[in-house]
Every structure is written in structure tokens, then in C-alpha cells.
ChimeraX commands (.cxc) that place a marker at each C-alpha (Angstrom):
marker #1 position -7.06,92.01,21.41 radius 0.5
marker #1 position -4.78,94.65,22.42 radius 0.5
marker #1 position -1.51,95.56,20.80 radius 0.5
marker #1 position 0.55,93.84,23.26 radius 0.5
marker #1 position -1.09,91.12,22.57 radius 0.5
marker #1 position -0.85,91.01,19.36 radius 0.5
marker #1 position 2.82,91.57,19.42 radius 0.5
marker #1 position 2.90,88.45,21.30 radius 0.5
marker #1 position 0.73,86.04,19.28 radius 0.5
marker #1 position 2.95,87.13,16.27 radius 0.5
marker #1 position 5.90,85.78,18.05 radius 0.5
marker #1 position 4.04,82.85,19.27 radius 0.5
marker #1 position 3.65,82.01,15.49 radius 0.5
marker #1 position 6.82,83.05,14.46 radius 0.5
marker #1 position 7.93,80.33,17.28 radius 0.5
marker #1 position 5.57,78.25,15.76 radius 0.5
marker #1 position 7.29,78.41,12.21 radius 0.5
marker #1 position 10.81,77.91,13.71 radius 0.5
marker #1 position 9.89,74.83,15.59 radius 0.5
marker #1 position 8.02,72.98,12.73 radius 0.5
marker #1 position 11.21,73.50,9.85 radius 0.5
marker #1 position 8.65,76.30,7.99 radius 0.5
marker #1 position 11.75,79.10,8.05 radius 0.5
marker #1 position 15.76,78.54,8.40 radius 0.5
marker #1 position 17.68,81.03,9.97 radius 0.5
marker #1 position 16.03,84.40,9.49 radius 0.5
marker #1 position 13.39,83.78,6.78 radius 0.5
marker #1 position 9.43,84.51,7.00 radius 0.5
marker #1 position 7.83,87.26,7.73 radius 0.5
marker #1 position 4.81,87.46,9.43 radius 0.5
marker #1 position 2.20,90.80,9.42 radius 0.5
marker #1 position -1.25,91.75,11.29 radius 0.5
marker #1 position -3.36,94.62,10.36 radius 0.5
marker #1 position -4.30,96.49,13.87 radius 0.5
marker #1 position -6.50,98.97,12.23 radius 0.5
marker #1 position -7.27,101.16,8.77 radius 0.5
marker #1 position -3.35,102.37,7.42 radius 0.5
marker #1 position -1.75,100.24,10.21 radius 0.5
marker #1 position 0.00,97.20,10.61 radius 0.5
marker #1 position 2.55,95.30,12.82 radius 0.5
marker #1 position 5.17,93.39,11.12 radius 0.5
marker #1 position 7.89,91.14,12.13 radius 0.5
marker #1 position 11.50,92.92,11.48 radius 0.5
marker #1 position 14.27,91.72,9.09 radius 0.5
marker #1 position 17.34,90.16,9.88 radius 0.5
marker #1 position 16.22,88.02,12.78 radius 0.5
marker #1 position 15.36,84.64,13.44 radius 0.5
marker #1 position 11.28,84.20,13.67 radius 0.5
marker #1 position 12.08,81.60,16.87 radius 0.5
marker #1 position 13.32,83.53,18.90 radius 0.5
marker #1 position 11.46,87.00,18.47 radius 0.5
marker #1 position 10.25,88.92,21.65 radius 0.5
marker #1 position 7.43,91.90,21.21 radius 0.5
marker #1 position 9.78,94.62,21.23 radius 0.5
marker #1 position 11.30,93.22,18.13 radius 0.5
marker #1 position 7.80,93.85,16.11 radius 0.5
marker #1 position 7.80,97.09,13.54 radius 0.5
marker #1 position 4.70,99.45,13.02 radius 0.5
marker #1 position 4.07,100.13,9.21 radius 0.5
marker #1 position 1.42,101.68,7.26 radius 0.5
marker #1 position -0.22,100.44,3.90 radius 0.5
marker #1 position 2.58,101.65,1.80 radius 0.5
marker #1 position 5.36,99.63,4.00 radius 0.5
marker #1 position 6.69,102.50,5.51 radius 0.5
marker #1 position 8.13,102.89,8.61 radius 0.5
marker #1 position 6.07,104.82,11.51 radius 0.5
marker #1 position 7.49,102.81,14.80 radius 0.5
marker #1 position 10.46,100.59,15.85 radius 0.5
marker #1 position 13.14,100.06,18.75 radius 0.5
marker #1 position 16.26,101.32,17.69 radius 0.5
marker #1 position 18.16,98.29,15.51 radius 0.5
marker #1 position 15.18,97.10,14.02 radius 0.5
marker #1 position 13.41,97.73,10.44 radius 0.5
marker #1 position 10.60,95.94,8.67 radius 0.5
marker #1 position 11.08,93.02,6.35 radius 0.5
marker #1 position 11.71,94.01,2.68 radius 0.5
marker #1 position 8.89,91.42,1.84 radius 0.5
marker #1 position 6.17,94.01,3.29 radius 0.5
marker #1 position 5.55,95.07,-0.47 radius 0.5
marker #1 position 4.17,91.43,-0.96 radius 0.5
marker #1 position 1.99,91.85,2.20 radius 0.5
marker #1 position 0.53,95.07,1.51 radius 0.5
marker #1 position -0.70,93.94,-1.79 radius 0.5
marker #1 position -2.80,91.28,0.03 radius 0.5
marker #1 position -4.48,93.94,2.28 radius 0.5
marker #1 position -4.51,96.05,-0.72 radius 0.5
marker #1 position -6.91,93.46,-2.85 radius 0.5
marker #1 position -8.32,91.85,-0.42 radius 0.5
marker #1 position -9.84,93.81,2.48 radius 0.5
marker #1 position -11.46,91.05,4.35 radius 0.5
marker #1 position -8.02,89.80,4.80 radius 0.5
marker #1 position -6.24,90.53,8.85 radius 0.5
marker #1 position -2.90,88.72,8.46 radius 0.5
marker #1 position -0.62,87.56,6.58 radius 0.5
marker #1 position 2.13,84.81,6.95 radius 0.5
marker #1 position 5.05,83.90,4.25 radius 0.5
marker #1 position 7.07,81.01,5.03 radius 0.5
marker #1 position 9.40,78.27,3.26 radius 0.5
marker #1 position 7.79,74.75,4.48 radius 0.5
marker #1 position 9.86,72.34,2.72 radius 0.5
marker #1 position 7.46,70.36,0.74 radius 0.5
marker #1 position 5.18,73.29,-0.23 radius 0.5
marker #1 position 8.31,74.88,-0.78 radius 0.5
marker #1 position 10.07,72.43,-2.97 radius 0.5
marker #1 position 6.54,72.45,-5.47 radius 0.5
marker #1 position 7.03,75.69,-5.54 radius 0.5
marker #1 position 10.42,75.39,-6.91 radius 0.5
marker #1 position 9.28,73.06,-9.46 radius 0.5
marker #1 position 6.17,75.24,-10.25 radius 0.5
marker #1 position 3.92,72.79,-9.61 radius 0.5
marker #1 position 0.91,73.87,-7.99 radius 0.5
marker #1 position -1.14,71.90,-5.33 radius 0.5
marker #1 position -4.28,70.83,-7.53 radius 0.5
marker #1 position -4.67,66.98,-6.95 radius 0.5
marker #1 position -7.92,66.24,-4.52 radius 0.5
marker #1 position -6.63,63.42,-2.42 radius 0.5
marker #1 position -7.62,64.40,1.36 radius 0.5
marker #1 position -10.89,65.76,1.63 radius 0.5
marker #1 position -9.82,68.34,4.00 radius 0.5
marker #1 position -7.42,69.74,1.77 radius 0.5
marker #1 position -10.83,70.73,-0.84 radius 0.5
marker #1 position -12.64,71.76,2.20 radius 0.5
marker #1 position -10.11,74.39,3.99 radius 0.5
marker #1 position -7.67,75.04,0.58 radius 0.5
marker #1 position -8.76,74.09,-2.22 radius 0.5
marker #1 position -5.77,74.11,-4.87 radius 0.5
marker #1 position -3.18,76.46,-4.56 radius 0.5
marker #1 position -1.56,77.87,-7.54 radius 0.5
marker #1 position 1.77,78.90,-8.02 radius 0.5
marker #1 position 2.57,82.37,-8.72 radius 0.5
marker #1 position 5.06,83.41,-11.37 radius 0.5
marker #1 position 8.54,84.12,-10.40 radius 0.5
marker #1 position 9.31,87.43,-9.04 radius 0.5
marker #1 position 12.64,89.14,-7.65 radius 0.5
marker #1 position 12.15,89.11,-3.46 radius 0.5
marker #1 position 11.60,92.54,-2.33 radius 0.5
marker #1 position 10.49,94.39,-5.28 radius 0.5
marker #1 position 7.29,94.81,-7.02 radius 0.5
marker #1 position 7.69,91.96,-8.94 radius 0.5
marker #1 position 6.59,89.64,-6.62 radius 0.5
marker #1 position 3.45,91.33,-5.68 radius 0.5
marker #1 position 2.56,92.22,-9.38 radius 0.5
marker #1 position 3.32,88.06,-9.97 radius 0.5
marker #1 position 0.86,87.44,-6.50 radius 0.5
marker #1 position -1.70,90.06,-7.61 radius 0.5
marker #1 position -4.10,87.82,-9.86 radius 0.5
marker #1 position -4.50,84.88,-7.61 radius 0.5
marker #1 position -5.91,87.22,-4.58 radius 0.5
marker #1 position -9.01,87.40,-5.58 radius 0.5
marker #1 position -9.62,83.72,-5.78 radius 0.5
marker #1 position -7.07,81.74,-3.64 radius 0.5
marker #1 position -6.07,82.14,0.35 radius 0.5
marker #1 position -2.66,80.52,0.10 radius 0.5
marker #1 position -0.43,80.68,-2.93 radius 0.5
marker #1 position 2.86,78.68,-3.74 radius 0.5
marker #1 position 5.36,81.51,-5.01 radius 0.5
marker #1 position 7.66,80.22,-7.46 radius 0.5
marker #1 position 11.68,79.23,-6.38 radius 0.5
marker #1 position 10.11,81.30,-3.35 radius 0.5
marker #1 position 7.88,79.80,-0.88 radius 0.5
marker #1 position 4.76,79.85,0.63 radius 0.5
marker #1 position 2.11,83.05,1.41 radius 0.5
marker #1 position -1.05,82.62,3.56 radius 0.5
marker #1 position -3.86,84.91,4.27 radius 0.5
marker #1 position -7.12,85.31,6.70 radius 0.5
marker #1 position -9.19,87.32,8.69 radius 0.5
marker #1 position -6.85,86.26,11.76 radius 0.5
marker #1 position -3.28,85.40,12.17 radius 0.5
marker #1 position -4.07,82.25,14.10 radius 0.5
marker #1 position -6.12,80.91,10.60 radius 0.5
marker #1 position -3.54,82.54,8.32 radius 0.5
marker #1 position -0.56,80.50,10.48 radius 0.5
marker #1 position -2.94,77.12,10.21 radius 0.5
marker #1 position -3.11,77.96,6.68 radius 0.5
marker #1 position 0.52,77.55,5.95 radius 0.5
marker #1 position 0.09,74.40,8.45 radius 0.5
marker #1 position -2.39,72.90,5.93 radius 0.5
marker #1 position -0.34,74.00,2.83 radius 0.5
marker #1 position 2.78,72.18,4.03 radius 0.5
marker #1 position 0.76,68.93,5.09 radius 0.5
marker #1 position -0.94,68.65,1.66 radius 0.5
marker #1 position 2.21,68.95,-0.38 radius 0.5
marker #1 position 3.95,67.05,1.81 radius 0.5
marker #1 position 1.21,63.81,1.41 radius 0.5
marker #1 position 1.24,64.75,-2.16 radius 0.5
marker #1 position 4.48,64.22,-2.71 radius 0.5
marker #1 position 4.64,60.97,-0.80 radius 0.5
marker #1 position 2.23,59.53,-2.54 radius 0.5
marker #1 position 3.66,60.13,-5.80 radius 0.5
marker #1 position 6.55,58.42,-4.43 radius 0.5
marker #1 position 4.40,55.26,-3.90 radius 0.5
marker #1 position 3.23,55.33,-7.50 radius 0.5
marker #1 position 0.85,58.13,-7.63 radius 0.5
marker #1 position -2.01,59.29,-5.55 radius 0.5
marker #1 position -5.18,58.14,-5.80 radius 0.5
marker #1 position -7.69,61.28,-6.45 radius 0.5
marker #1 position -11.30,61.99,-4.55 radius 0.5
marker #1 position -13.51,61.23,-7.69 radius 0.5
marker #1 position -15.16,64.73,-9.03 radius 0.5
marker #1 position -19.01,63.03,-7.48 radius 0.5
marker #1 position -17.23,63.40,-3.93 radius 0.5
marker #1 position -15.55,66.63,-4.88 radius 0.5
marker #1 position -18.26,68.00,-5.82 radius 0.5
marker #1 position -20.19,67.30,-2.98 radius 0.5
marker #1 position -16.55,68.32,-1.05 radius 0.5
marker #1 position -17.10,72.16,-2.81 radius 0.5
marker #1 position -21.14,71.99,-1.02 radius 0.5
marker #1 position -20.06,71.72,2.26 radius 0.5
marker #1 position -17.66,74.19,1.68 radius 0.5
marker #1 position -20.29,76.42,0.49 radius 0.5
marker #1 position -22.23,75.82,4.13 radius 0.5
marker #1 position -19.40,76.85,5.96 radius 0.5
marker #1 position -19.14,80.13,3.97 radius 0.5
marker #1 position -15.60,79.59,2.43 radius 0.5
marker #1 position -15.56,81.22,-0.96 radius 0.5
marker #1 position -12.01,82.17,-1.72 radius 0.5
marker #1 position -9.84,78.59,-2.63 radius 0.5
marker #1 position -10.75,77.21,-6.22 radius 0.5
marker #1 position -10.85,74.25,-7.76 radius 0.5
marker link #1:1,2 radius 0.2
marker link #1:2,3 radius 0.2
marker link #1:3,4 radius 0.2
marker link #1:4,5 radius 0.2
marker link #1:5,6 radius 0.2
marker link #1:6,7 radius 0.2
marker link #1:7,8 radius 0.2
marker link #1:8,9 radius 0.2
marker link #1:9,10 radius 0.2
marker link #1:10,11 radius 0.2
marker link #1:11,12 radius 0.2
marker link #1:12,13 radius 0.2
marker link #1:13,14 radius 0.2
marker link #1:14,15 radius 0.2
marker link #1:15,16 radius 0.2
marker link #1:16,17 radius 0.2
marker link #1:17,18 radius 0.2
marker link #1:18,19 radius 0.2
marker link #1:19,20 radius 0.2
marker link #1:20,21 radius 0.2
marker link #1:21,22 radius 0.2
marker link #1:22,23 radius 0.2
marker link #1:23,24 radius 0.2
marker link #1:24,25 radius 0.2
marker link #1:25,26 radius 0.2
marker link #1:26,27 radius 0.2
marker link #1:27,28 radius 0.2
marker link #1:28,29 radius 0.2
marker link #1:29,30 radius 0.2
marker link #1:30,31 radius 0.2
marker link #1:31,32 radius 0.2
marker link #1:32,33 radius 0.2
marker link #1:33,34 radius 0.2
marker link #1:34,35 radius 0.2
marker link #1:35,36 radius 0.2
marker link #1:36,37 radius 0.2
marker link #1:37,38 radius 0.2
marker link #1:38,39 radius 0.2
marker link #1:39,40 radius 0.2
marker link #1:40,41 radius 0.2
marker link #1:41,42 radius 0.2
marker link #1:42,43 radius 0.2
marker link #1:43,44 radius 0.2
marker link #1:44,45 radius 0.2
marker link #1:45,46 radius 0.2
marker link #1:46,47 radius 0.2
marker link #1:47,48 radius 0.2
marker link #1:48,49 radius 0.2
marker link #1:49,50 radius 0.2
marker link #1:50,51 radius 0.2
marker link #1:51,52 radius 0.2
marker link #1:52,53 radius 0.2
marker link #1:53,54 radius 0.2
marker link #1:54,55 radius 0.2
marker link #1:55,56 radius 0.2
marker link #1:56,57 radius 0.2
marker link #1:57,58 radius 0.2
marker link #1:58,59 radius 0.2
marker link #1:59,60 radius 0.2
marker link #1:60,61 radius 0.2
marker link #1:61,62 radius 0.2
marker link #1:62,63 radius 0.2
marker link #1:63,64 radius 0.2
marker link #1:64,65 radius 0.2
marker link #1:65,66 radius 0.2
marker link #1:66,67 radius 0.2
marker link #1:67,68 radius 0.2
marker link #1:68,69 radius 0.2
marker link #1:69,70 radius 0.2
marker link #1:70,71 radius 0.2
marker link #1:71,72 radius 0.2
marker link #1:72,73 radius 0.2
marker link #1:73,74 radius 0.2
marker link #1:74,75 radius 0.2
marker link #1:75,76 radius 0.2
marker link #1:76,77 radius 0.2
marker link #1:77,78 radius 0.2
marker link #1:78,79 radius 0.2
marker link #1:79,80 radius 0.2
marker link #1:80,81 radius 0.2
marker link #1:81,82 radius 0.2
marker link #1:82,83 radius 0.2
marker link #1:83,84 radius 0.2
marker link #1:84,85 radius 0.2
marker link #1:85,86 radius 0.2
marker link #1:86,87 radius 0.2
marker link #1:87,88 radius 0.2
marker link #1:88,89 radius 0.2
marker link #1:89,90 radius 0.2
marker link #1:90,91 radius 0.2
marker link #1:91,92 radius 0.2
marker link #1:92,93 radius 0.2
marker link #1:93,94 radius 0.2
marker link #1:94,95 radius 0.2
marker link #1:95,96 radius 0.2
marker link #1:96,97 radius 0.2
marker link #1:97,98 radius 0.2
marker link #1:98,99 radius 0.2
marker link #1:99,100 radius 0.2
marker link #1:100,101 radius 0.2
marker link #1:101,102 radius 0.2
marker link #1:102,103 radius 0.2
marker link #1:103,104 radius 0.2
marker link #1:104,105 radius 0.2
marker link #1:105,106 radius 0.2
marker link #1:106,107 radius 0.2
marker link #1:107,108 radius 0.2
marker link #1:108,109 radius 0.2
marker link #1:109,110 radius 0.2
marker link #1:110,111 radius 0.2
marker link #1:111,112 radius 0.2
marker link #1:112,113 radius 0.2
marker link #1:113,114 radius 0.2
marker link #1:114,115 radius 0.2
marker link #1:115,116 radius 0.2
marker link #1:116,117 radius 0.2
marker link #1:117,118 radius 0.2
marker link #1:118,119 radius 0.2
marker link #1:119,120 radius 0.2
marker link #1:120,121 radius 0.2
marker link #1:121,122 radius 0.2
marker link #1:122,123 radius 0.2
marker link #1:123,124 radius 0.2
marker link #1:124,125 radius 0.2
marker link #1:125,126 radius 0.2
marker link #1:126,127 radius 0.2
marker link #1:127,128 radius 0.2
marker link #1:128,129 radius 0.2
marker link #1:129,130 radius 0.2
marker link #1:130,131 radius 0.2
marker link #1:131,132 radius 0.2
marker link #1:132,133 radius 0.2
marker link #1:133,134 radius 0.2
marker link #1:134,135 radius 0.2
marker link #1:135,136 radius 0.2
marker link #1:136,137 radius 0.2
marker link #1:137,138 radius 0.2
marker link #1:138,139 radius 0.2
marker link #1:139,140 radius 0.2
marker link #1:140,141 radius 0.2
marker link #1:141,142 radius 0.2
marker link #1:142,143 radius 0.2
marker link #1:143,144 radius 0.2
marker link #1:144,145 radius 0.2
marker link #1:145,146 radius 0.2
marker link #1:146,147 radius 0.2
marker link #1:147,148 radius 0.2
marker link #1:148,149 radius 0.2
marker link #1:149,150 radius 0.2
marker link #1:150,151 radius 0.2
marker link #1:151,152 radius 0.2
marker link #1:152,153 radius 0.2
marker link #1:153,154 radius 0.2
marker link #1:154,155 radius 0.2
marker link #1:155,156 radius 0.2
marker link #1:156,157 radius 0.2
marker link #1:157,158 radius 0.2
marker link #1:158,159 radius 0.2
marker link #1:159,160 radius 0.2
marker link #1:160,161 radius 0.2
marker link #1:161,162 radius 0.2
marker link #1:162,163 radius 0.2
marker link #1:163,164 radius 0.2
marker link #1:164,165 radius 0.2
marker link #1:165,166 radius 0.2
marker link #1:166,167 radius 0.2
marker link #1:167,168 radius 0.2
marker link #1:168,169 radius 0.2
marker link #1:169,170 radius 0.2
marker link #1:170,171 radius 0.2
marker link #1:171,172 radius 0.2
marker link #1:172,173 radius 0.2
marker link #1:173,174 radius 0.2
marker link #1:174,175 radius 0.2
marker link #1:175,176 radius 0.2
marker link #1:176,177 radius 0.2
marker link #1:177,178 radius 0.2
marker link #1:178,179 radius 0.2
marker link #1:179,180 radius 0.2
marker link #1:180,181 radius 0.2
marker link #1:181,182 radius 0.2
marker link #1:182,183 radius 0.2
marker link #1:183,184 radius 0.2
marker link #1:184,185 radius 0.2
marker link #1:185,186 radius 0.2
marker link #1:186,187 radius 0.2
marker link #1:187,188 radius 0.2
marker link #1:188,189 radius 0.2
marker link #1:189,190 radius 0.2
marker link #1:190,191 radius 0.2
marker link #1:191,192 radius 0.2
marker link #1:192,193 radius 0.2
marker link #1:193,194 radius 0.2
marker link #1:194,195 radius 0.2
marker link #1:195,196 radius 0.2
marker link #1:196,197 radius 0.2
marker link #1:197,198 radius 0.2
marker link #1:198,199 radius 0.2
marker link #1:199,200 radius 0.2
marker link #1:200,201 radius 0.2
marker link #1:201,202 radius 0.2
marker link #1:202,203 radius 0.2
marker link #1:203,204 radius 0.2
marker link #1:204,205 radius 0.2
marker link #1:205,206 radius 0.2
marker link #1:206,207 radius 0.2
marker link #1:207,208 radius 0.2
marker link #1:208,209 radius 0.2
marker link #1:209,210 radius 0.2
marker link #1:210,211 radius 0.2
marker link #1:211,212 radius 0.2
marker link #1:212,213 radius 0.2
marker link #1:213,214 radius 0.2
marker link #1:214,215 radius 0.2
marker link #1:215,216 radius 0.2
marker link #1:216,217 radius 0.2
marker link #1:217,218 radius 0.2
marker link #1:218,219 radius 0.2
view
């Protein structure tokens, strides 16, 4: 994929976001590593539904600026996304987003950890919540750093939601998947509690995910 492509998709899921209540106004950020020390990322101060390519920054792994249209500057959350390259370098995108019901356990600190879909095991597996840490500083990605190794989406506490994969079209499905589990999670704890996927059919959950060669997502 070339770079004008890329540019594209990213606004494609930055539309995406918009249209399915993941982001209000100008929240999210969305990045894409194009090659070793470079990445595009989407800009701050502007609404991810309505992006265009020329909008999209060029960083490299520190955050820093190498190339932008005049008027635009990358989001202050690229600390956050850079630490995610940083520890994990199978990872080729990343996408941070505030999805309502993901968003909303995140507030409460509660962590996605109940099996009750079996496709939630398979793709996720539970997703912690990561300690509270000012926005745009390095407190959030010191808070973020320990769950890298093991997770691919993590709640961030009074935050929102950060997904991460080898592709921007996974890591945006991710967040997909992250908002539909809390969201069934939390309605059926308004019906009196969810049943839970007995730990036999987890278990047996965890082998298939071992045939499809997902490793990161614990249980």
C-alpha cells in the first residue's frame, strides 16, 4: 500500500469512528507505521469524520514532527502510540477511541474479564484497564506500558479505549470488538447478570485460539 493510500484508509477509519459514536467532536487519534522511524498520524484539533489525506501528519518514533500542511500538528496522544511501537514491534497501527460502553468501564475501572460470547475469548480475550494517567504526558504511556506485552486492546482509566495490530483495518475492528463486548456486558448485568462460558468451553475457547496463532489477549 502506498502512502496515499494509507492516508486514505486512516480517514476511512477515522470516518468509521465518527459514524459509529466511538469519538465526539475532535477526540481519537488514529496512527500507522509506514516504515522503520516513521509514522503517519491523524492531526489534533479536528474532527476524525470529516478528515481528508492532506490533514494526516508525518512523525518519527519520538513523536516529532518531520511533515505537515501548514495549520496542522500531530495529536498530543502520539506519546501513548509510540510506546506501543516501542514494546511491541510486531505491532502496524494503532487506534484510541472513546466507545461509550468500553468507555464508561473504563471510567469505573472495571476491566472486560467476564467470558460470555465466545468470540470475545477468541479475538480479545480480557482487556484490562490501565491505571490513570494525565492525557498527553508520559503518564499515560508509563500506566499502558505493562499490559503491552500481553494484551492487544486496553481500557485506559476515566480515558478510553487503545487498540493495536499488525494493520489498521484489525486495529479499527479491534476497538469494534471492544465496544460490542462491553456493551453486551453491561446489558446483561442489567438483566441480572451474565451468564459466563464455563472454564471446560473456555478452555477449549483459548485452543482454537492457539490454532489461529493469536498469542497476545489473556485470560
Amino acid at each position: 500500500m502506498d502512502e496515499q493510500m494509507i492516508k486514505e484508509q486512516i480517514c476511512e477509519m477515522g470516518r468509521r469512528m465518527y459514524q459509529r459514536n466511538m469519538v465526539a467532536a475532535n477526540d481519537g487519534n488514529i496512527s500507522v507505521k509506514i516504515r522503520e522511524g516513521e509514522y503517519f498520524c491523524t492531526p489534533t484539533g479536528v474532527s476524525k469524520g470529516y478528515m481528508t489525506p492532506d490533514y494526516i501528519c508525518r512523525v518519527d518514533a519520538a513523536g516529532n514532527l518531520l511533515e505537515a500542511n501548514p495549520g496542522f500538528r500531530p495529536s498530543s496522544e502520539m506519546k501513548m502510540h509510540m510506546r506501543v511501537y516501542a514494546r511491541r514491534p510486531d505491532i502496524g497501527a494503532v487506534v484510541h477511541a472513546h466507545p461509550p460502553y468500553a468507555t464508561s468501564f473504563a471510567v469505573m475501572g472495571t476491566p472486560l474479564d467476564q467470558p460470555i460470547i465466545s468470540e470475545a475469548v477468541v479475538s480479545l480475550g480480557t482487556v484490562p484497564v490501565a491505571e490513570y494517567g494525565t492525557p498527553s504526558t508520559d503518564e499515560l504511556p508509563e500506566a499502558l506500558e505493562k499490559y503491552l506485552p500481553d494484551y492487544d486492546a486496553v481500557l485506559l482509566e476515566h480515558h478510553g479505549a487503545l487498540t493495536y495490530a499488525a494493520d489498521l483495518t484489525t486495529a479499527y475492528m479491534r476497538m469494534e470488538s471492544v465496544e460490542f463486548y462491553a456493551q453486551l456486558l453491561y446489558q446483561t448485568r442489567m438483566l441480572g447478570g451474565p451468564r459466563l462460558l464455563s472454564r471446560e468451553r473456555v478452555k477449549k475457547l483459548i485452543e482454537v485460539r492457539k490454532k489461529m496463532g493469536i498469542v497476545f489477549g489473556k485470560h
